[in-house]
DRENLOGU-294062 format. One record per residue: x, y, z of N, C-alpha, C in turn; residue number from 0. Coordinates in steps of 0.02 Angstrom, whole numbers, plus 50000, padded with zeros to 5 digits. Each point is the difference from the previous one (the first is absolute). Layout:
BEGIN
site n.X=X	n.Y=Y	n.Z=Z	ca.X=X	ca.Y=Y	ca.Z=Z	c.X=X	c.Y=Y	c.Z=Z	i=NUM
...
END
This chain:
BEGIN
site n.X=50475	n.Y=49411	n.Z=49922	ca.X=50070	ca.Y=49997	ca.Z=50013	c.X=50017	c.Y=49934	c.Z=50033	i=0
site n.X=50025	n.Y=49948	n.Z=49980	ca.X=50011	ca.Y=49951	ca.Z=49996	c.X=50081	c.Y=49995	c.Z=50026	i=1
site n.X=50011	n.Y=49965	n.Z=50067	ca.X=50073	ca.Y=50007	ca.Z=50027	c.X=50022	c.Y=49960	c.Z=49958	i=2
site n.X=50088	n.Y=50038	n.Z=49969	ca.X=50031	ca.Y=49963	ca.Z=49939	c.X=50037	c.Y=49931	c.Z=50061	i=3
site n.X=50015	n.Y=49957	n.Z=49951	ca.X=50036	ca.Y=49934	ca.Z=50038	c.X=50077	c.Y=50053	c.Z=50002	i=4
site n.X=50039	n.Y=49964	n.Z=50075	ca.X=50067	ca.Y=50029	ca.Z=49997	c.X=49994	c.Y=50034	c.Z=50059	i=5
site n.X=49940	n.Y=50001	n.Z=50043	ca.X=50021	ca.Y=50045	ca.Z=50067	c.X=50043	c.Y=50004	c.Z=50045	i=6
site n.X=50009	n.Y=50053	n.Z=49997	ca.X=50068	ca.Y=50015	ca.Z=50036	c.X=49998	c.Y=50009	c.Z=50092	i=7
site n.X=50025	n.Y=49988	n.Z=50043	ca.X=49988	ca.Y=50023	ca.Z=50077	c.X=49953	c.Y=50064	c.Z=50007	i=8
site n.X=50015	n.Y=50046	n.Z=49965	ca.X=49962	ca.Y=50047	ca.Z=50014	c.X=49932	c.Y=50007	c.Z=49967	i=9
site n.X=49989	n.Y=49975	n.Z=49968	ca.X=49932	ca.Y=49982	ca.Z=49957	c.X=49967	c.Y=49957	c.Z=50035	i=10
site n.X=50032	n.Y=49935	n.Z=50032	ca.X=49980	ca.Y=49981	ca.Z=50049	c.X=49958	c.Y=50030	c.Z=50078	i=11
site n.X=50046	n.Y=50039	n.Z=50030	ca.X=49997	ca.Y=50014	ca.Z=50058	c.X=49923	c.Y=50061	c.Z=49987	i=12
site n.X=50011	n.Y=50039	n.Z=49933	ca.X=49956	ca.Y=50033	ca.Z=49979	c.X=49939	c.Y=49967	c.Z=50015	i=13
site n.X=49976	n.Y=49943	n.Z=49963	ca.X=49958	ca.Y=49939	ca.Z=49981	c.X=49976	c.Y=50000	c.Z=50077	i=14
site n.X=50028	n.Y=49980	n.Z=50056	ca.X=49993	ca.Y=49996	ca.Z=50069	c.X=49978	c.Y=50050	c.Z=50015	i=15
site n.X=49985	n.Y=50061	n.Z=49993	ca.X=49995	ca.Y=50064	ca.Z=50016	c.X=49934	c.Y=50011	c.Z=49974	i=16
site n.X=49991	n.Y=50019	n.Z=49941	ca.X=49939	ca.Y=49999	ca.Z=49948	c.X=49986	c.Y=49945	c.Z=49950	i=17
site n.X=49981	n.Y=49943	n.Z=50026	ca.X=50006	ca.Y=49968	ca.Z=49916	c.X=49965	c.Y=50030	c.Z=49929	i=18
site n.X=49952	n.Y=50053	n.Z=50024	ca.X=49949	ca.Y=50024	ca.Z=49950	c.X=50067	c.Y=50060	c.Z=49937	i=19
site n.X=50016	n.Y=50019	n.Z=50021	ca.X=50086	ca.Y=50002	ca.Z=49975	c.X=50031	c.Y=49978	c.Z=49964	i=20
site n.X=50028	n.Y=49963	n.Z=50003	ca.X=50020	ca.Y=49925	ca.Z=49976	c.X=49951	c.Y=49958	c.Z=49967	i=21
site n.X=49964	n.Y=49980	n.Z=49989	ca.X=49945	ca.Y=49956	ca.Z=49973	c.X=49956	c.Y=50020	c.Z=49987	i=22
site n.X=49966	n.Y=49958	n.Z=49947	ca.X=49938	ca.Y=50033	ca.Z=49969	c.X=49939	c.Y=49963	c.Z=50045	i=23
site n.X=49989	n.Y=49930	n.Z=49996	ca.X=49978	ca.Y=49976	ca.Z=50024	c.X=50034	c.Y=49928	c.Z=50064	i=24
site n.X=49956	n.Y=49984	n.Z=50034	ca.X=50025	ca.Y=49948	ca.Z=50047	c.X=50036	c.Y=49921	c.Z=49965	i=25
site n.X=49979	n.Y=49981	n.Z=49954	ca.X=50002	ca.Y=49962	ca.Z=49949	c.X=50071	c.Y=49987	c.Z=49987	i=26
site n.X=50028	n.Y=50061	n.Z=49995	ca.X=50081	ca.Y=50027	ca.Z=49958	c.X=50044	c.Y=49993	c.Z=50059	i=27
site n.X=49988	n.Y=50016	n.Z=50066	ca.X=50019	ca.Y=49979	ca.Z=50068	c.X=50023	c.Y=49920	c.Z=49985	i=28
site n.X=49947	n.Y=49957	n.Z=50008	ca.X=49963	ca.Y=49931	ca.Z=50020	c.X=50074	c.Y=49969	c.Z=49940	i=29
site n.X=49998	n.Y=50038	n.Z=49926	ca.X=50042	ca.Y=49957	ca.Z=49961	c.X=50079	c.Y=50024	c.Z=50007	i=30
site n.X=50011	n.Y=50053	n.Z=50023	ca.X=50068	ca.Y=50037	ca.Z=49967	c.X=50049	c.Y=49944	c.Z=50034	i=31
site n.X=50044	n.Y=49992	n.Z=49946	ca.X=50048	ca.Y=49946	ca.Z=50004	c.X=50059	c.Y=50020	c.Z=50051	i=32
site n.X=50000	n.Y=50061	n.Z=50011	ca.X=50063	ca.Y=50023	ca.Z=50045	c.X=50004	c.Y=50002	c.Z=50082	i=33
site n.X=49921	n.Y=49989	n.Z=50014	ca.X=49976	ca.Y=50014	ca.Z=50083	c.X=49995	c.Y=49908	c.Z=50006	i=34
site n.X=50020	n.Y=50015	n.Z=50076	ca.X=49969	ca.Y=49938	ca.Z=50025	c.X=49952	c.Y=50009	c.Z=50016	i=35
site n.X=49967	n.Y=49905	n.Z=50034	ca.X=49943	ca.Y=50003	ca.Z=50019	c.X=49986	c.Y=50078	c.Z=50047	i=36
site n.X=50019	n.Y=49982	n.Z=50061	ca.X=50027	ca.Y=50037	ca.Z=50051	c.X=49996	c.Y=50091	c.Z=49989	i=37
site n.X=50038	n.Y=49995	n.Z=49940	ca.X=49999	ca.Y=50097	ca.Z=49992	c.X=49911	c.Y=49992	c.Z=49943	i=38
site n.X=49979	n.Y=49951	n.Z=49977	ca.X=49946	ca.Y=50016	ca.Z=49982	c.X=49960	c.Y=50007	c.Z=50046	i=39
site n.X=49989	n.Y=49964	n.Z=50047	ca.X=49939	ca.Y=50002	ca.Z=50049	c.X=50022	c.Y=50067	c.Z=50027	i=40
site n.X=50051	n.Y=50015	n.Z=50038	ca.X=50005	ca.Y=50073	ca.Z=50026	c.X=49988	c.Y=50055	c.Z=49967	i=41
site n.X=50010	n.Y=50001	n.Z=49918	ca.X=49974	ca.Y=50051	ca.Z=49937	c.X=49910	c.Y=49992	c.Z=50021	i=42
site n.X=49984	n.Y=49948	n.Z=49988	ca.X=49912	ca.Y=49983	ca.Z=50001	c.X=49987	c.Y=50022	c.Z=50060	i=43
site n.X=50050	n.Y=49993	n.Z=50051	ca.X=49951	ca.Y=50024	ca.Z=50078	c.X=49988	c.Y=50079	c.Z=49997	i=44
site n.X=50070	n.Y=50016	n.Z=49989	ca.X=49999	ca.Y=50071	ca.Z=50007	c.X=49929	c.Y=50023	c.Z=49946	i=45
site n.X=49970	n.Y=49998	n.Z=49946	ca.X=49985	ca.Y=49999	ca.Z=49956	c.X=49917	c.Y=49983	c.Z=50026	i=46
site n.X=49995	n.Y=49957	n.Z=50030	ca.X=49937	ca.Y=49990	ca.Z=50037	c.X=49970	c.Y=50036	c.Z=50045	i=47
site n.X=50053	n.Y=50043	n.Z=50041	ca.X=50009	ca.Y=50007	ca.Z=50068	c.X=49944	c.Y=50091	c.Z=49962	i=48
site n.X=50081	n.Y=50016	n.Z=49961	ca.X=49998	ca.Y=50070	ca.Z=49957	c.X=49918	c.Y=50003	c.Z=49968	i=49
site n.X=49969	n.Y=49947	n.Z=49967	ca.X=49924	ca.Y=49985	ca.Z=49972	c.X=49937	c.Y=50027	c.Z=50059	i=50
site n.X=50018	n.Y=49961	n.Z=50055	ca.X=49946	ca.Y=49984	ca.Z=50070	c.X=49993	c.Y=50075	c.Z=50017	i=51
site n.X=50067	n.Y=50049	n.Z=50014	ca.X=50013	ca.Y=50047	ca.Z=50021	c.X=49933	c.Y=50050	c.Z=49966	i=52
site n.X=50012	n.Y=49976	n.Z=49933	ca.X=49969	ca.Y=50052	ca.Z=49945	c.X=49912	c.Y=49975	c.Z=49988	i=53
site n.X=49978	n.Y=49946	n.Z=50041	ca.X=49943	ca.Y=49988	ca.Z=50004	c.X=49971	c.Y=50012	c.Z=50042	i=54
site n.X=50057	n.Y=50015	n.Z=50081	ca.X=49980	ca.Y=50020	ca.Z=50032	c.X=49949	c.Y=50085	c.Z=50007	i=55
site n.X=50075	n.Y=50033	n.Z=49979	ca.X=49971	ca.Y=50080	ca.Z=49973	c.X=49943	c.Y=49991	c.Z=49965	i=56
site n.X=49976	n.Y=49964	n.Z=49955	ca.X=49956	ca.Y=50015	ca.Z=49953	c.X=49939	c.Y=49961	c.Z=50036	i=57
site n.X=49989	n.Y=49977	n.Z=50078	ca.X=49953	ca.Y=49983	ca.Z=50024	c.X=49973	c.Y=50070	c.Z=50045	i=58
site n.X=50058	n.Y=50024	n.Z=49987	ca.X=49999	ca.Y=50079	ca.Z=50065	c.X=49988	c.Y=50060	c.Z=49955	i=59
site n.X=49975	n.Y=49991	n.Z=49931	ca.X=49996	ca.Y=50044	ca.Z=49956	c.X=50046	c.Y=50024	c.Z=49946	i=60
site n.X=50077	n.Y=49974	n.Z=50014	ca.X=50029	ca.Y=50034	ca.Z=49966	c.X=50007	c.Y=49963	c.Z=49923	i=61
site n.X=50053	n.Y=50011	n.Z=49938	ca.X=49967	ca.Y=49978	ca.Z=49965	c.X=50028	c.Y=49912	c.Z=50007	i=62
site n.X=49971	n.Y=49955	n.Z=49969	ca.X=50023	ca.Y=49933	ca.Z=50000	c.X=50052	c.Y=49977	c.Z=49950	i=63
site n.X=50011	n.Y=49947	n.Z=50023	ca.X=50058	ca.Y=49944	ca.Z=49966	c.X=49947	c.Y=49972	c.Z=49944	i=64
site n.X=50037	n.Y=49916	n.Z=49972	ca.X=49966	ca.Y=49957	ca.Z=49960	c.X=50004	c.Y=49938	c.Z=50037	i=65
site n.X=49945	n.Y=49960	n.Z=50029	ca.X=49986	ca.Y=49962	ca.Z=50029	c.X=50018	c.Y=49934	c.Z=49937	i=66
site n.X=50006	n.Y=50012	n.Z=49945	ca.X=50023	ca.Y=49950	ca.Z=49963	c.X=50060	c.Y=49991	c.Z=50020	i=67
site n.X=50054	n.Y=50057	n.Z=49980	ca.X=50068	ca.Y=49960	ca.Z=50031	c.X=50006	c.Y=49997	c.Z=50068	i=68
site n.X=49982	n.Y=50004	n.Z=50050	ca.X=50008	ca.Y=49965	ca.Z=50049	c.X=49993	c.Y=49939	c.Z=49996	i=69
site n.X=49927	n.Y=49973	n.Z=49946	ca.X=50001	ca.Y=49922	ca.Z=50006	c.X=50026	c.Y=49967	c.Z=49965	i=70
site n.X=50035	n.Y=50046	n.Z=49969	ca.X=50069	ca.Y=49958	ca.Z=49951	c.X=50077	c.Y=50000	c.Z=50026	i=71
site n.X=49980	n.Y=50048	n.Z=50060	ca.X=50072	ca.Y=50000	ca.Z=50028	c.X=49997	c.Y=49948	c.Z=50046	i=72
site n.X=49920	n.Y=49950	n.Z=50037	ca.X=49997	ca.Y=49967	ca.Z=50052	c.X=50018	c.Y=49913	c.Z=49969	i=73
site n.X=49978	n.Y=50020	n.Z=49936	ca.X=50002	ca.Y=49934	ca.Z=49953	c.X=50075	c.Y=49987	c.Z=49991	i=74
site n.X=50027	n.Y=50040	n.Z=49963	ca.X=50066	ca.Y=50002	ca.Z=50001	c.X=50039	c.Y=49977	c.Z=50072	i=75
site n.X=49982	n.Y=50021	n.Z=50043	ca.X=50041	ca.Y=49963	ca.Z=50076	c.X=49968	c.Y=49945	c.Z=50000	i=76
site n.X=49950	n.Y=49994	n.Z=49992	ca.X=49966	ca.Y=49906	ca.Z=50008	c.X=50055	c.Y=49972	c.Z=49966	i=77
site n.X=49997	n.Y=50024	n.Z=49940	ca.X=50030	ca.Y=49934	ca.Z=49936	c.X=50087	c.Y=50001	c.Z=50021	i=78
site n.X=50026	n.Y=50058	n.Z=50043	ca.X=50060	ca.Y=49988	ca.Z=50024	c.X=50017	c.Y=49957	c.Z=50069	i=79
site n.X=49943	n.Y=49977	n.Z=50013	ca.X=49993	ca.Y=49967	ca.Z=50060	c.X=49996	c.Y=50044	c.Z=50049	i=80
site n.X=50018	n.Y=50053	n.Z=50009	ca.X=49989	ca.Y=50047	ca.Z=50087	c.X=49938	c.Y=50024	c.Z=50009	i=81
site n.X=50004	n.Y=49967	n.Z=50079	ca.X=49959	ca.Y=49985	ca.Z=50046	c.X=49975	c.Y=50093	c.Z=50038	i=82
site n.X=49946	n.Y=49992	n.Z=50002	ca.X=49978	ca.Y=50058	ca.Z=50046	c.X=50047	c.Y=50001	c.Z=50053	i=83
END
């Protein structure tokens, strides 16, 4: 599921909330022509933040995330320039 171009505020604010939702991958974030830099990096943080969470559990047993997109969600903030 691939977010269509055309987002609207609330598709947005969604995006901020869950990007996994909204986007298929981090990639589609990094290009969508309608976000700024700015609402991309905050889509990717949240999005990172939401990843770590889920690697965490899955260090404590429960089940795990994909350590791939995390490092496609970290790449993606590199190539947007934001800084740790």
């Amino acid at each position: 599921m691939a977010a269509k171009p055309g987002l609207g505020p609330a598709d947005i604010k969604k995006a901020c909330l869950d990007p996994a939702s909204v986007f298929d991958v981090p990639e589609t974030v990094e290009r969508h022509p309608d976000l700024s830099r700015d609402q991309k990096i905050e889509i990717l943080r949240r999005w990172e933040l939401d990843e770590t969470n889920v690697d965490v559990a899955a260090d404590e047993g429960m089940p795990g995330g994909d350590s791939k997109l995390l490092r496609r969600i970290v790449l993606a903030l590199e190539r947007l320039g934001a800084t740790s």
